[in-house]
C-alpha positions, 0 to 999 in steps of 0.5 A: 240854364244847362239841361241834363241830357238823355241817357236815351238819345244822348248816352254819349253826353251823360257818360261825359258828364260822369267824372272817374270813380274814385278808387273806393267807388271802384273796389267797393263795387267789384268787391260787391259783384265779388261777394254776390255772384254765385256760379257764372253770369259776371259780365251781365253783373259789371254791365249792370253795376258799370254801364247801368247803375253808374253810367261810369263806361258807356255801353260801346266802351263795355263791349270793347272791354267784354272783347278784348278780356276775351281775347286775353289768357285768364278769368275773362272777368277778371280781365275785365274788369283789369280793362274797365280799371285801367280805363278809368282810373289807370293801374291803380284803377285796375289794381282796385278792381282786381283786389275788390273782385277777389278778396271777398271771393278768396276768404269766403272760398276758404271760410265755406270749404272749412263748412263744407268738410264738417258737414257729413251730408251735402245733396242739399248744397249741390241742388242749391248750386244747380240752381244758381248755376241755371241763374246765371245761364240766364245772366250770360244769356242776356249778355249774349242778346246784348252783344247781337242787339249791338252786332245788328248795327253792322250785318257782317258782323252777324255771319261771323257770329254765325260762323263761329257758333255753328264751327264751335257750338255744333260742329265741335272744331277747336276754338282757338284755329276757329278764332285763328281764321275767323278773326282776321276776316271778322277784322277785315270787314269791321275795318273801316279807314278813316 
């Protein structure tokens, strides 16, 4: 008798043990993150839809994704969710997520200006969107703990997330010479020959 692993002890065995989503499954659950995020926080949402509720990509492989999306010109989350397609189904992966997460979005951005410029007067509607804002504050902010809970594996990674906060977040220097400098020395720590 095989026993099911536990995605506790075990997350490596149950990730295995998922076969790819379909394509279908792919851009129906990118179209859902589409259509119901309102105002940021739509990395927290991926994670919670690709690594949690399906267990499609393990939480390193997220991580990596999360990175590398970063790193890259555009919508961080559309590069993301271009990584995590790509990852488990190809291009025609990344080409169903893309489309899922865009095309709800596009027709209601278009639907819901046409309201908007009919309606004479909309206090209501910018404190509604301030209040989604702040939600999804809080979405990135647990996506940021996150990413520290997974940094205090390896502690050098911890003083280049420092490094970087404090040069950008306080001391108000550009992100991209920031990047330039830090990134080769956060490389050079992480690297570890096999």
């Amino acid at each position: 008798m095989t026993s099911i692993p536990d995605p506790v002890v075990e997350p490596q065995l149950l990730n295995a043990m998922r076969p790819a989503p379909g394509l279908g499954a792919l851009f129906l659950a990118c179209l859902k993150i589409g259509l119901l995020s309102f105002g940021g926080g739509l990395s927290d949402w991926l994670y919670q839809e690709f690594v949690l509720r399906n267990r499609w990509i393990s939480d390193e492989d997220f991580a990596s994704s999360l990175a590398i999306s970063q790193m890259l010109p555009g919508a961080n989350v559309v590069n993301l969710v271009i990584c995590m397609g790509d990852d488990l189904r190809g291009l025609a992966g990344s080409i169903a997520c893309v489309l899922g997460f865009l095309v709800g979005p596009f027709f209601a951005v278009i639907a819901l200006s046409a309201v908007f410029d009919s309606l004479p007067d909309v206090t209501m509607l910018e404190a509604a969107s301030n209040g989604v804002a702040y939600a999804a504050l809080g979405l990135l902010l647990v996506i940021c703990l996150k990413g520290v809970q997974r940094a205090m594996k390896f502690p050098p990674s911890l003083v280049v997330i420092a490094v970087v906060a404090i040069a950008v977040g306080l001391m108000k220097l550009p992100l991209i010479p920031v990047v330039l400098v830090v990134a080769p020395i956060s490389v050079a720590l992480a690297w570890r020959p096999s």
